[in-house]
C-alpha positions in Angstrom: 0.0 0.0 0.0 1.0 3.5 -1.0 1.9 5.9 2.0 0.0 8.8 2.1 2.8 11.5 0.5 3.2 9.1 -2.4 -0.5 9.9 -3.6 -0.8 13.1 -6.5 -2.3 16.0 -5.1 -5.3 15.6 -7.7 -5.8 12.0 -6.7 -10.0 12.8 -6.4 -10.9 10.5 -3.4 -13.7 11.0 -0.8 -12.2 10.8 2.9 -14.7 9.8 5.4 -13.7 9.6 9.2 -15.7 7.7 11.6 -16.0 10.6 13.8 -19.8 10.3 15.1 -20.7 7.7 12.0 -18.6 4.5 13.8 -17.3 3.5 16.9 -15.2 1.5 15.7 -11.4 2.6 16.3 -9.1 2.8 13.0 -7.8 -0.2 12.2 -4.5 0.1 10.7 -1.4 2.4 11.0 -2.2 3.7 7.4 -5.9 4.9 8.4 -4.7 6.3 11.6 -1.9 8.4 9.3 -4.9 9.7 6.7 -7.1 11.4 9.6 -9.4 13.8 8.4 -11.2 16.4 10.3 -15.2 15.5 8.7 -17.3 13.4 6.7 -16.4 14.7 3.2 -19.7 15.9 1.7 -20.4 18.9 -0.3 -23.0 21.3 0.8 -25.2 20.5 -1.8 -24.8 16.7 -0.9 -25.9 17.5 2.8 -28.9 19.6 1.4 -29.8 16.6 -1.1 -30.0 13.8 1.3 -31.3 16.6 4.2 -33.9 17.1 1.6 -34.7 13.4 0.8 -35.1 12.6 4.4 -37.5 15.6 4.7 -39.6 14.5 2.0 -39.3 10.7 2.9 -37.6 9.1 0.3 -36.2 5.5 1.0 -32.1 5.0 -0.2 -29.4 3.3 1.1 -26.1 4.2 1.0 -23.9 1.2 -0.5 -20.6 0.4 -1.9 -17.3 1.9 -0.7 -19.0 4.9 0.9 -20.7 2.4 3.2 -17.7 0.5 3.8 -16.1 4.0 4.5 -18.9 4.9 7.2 -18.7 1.2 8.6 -14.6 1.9 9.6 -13.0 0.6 6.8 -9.8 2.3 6.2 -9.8 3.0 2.3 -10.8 5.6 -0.1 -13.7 6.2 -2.7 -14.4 9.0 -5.4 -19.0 8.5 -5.0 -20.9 8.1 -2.8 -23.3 5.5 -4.4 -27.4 5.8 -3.6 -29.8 2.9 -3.8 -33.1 4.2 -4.2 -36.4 1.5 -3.6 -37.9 3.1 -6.9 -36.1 6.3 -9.3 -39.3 7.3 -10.9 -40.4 8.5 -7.1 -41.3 11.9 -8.2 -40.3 13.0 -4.2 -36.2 12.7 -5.5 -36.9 15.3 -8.1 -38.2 17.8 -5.7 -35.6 16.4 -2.8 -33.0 17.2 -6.0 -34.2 21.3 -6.4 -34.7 21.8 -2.6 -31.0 21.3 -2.9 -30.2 23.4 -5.8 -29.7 20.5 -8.2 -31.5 18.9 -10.6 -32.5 15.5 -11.4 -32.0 13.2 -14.7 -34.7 10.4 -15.3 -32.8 8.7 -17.2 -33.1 7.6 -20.9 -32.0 4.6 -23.3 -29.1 3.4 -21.3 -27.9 6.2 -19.5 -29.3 5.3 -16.2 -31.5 8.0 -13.9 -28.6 10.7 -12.5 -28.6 13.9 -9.8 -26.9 17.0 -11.9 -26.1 20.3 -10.7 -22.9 22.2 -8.6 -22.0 20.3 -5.7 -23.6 16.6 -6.8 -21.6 15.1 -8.8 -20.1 12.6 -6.7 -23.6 11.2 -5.9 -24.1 8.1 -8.2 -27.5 6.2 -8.2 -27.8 3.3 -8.3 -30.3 0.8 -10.0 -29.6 -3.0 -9.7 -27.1 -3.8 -6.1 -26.0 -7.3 -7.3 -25.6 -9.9 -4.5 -27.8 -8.1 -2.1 -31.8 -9.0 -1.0 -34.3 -6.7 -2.5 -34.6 -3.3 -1.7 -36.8 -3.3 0.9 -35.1 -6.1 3.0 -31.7 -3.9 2.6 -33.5 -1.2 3.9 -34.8 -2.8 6.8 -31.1 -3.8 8.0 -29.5 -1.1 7.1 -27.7 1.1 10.1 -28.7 4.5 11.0 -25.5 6.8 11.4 -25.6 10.5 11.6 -23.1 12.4 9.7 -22.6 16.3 9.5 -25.9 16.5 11.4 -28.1 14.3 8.8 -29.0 10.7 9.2 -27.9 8.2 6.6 -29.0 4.5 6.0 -26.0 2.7 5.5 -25.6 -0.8 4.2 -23.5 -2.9 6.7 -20.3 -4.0 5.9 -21.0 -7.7 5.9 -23.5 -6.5 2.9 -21.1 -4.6 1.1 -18.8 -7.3 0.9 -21.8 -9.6 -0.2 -22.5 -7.0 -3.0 -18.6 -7.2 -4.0 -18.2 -11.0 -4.3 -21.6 -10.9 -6.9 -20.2 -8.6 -9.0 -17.1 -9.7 -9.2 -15.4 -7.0 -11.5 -11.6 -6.8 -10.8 -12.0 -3.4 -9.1 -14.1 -4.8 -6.8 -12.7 -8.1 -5.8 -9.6 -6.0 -4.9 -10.9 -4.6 -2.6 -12.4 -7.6 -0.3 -9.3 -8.2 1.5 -9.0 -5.0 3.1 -13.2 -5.3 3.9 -13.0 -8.8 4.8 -10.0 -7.4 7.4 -11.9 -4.2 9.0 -14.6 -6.7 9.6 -12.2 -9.1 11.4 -10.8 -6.8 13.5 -13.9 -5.3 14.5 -15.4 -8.8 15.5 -12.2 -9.4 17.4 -12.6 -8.4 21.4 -10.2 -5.5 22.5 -8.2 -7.6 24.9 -7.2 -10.1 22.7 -4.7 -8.3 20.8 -2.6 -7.9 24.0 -2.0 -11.3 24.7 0.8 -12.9 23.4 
């Protein structure tokens, strides 16, 4: 693994601390070296998912944001949204409350938020390797970032959702998962026994 003054400058990543969205300490020198001060949202991503909240719209977040929120110590550039249905008519208004806009979708370019500030947030249609929507839902975690509660899918899920799709991106990155999840099953005194 790279140290952290090996990585360009423009390297676009989001950061995202556990501070208030995990209990769970850092797991590994390199996460404890790459502190950041917040959860790395835009304000027009807090006024988005403030505003779909407000107006009750079911999502989820998934991926490596999730795995982000749920302690584990790597790196993602979206912040990827599973909404129960995208033609919810409540995600367009939740999209202008926060000064963005929202793309249907069309042919195969799938439904999209647009606008200053959102372009991070991908949507997301199909989560391979997970239940249905509404099962997700139900067991997802509740953490509160930047003042705004999230659904987030647990790690365990994520890791499910990696393993189905299987792209090489993506099985790369179980390891380090598969390790935050260890270590936070593993009781606190046991690492100081010999």
């Amino acid at each position: 693994m790279r140290s952290p003054e090996l990585i360009p400058p423009s390297t676009p990543v989001t950061s995202i601390t556990r501070s208030g969205a995990s209990n769970f300490p850092r797991g590994s020198d390199f996460a404890r070296a790459s502190a950041v001060e917040d959860f790395a949202l835009t304000p027009a991503e807090r006024a988005l998912f403030e505003a779909l909240n407000r107006r009750g719209v079911p999502f989820v977040i998934i991926g490596m944001a999730a795995a982000v929120l749920e302690g584990a110590p790597i790196a993602t550039q979206d912040v990827d949204v599973w909404f129960e249905r995208a033609d919810d008519e409540r995600i367009k208004l939740a999209a202008a409350d926060a000064g963005g806009f929202w793309i249907s979708g069309f042919g195969m370019q799938p439904p999209a938020f647009g606008g200053d500030g959102l372009r991070r947030v991908d949507v997301v249609l199909t989560a391979h390797g997970l239940d249905p929507f509404a099962i997700e839902y139900a067991r997802a975690l509740q953490r509160e970032v930047d003042g705004i509660t999230l659904r987030v899918l647990p790690l365990h899920r994520v890791i499910a959702g990696k393993r189905a799709t299987n792209r090489a991106k993506d099985v790369a990155q179980i390891p380090a998962l598969e390790a935050t999840l260890l270590a936070r099953q593993e009781p606190p005194t046991s690492r100081l026994r010999e």
